[in-house]
C-alpha positions in Angstrom: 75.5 102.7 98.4 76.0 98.9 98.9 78.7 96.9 97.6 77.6 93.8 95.5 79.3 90.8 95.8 81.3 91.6 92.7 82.9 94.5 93.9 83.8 93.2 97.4 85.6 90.5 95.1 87.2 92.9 93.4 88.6 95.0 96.7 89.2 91.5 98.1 91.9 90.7 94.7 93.2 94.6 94.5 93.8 95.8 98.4 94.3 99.1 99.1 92.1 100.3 96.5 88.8 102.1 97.5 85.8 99.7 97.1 83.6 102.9 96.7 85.6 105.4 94.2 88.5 103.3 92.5 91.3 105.9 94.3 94.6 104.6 96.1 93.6 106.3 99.1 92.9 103.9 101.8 94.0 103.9 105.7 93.7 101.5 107.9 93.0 101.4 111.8 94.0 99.1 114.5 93.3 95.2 113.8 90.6 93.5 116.2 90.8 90.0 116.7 88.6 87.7 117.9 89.6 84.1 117.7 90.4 82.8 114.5 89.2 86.4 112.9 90.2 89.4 112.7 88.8 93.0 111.8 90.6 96.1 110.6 88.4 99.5 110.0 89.8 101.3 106.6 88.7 104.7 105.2 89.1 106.5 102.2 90.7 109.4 102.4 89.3 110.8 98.7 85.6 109.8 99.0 85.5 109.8 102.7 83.3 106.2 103.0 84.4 103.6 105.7 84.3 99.8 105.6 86.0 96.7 107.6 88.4 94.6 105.9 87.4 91.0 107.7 90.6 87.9 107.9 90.4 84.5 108.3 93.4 82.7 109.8 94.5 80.5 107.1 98.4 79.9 107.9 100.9 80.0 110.5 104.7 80.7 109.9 107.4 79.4 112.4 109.8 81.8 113.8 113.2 80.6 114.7 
């Protein structure tokens, strides 16, 4: 099944909810980065189907 735009949209405003079956389900792997983005593998655990959540870096926070 591919996503359409729409529902990557969606998964992009509601996190942690499967993309694929609506459940609350979802675990993520280790996060790959590669300059200013970054890649994390997620799975669902309920319907089994595997995708990569991609970031951009947008921000920086100080630490003191």
């Amino acid at each position: 099944m591919q996503l359409s735009d729409e529902q990557k949209q969606d998964y992009c405003n509601h996190p942690g909810l499967c993309p694929y079956c609506g459940e609350f389900v979802t675990l993520g792997e280790f996060v790959d980065v590669f300059g200013i983005k970054a890649k994390q593998e997620i799975s669902c655990a309920s319907c089994k189907k595997r995708w990569y959540d991609v970031y951009v870096l947008g921000d920086i926070e100080e630490i003191d």
